[in-house]
N, C-alpha and C positions, 0 to 999 in steps of 0.2 A: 504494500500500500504506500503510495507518495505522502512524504511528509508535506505539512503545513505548508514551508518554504516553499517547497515544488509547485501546488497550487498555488499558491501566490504569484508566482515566477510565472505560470502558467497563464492566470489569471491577469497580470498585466502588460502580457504579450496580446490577450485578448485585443484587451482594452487600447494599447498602440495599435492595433490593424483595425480596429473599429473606429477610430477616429483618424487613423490617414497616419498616425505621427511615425517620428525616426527617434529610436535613442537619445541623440541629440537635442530633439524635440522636449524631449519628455526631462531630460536631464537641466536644460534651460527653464521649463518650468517649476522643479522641484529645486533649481538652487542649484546644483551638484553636476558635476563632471560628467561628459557621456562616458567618460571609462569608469566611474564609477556605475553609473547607470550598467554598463557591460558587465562589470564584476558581479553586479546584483542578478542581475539575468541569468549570468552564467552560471551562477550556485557558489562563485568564490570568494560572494561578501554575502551578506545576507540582511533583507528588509527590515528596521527597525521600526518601533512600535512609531517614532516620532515620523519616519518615513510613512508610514500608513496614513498620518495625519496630512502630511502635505499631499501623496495622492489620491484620499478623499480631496483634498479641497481641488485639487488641480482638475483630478475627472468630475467634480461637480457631485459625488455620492457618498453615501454615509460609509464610515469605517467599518461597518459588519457587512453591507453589500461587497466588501472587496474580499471579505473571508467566505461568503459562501457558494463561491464556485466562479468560474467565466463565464457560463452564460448567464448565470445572473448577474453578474457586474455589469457585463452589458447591457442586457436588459433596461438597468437603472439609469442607464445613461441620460441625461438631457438631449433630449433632442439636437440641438443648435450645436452637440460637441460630436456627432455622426461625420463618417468621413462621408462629401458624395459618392466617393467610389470606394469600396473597401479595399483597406489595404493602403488605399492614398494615393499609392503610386501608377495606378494604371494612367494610360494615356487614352482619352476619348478620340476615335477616328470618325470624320463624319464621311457616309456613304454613300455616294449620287444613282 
């Protein structure tokens, strides 16, 4: 069974593809480095109770929505914080 950490980790990988962002992105919002951001990711730092409090406020959702799983995190998303395209990065091609 995946620890806590791993869901989490899991969890705000969601939440980055759900709203379009990059590491980077998300690292400029919480303050903190994207190589931190990567460490966290990677499993070789790991999320801090005070980190949960900045990505609730960052993704706009309560701090117990981000512990009970991905698709609920997502779920809880505000509206306005949805990427148009998931994932962010595709490119729209128009078709004649």
């Amino acid at each position: 069974m995946p620890s806590t950490a791993a869901y989490l980790r899991l969890t705000v990988a969601a939440l980055m593809f759900a709203t379009g962002e990059r590491q980077s992105d998300l690292a400029e919002g919480l303050g903190i480095t994207q190589g931190q951001v990567s460490r966290k990711q990677g499993g070789s730092a790991l999320w801090s109770l005070d980190d949960l409090d900045r990505l609730a406020a960052h993704y706009g959702i309560p701090v117990p929505d981000l512990l009970c799983g991905a698709d609920h995190a997502v779920s809880k998303l505000p509206a306005a914080r949805h990427a148009a395209c998931l994932g962010g990065a595709q490119t729209t091609i128009a078709i004649d």
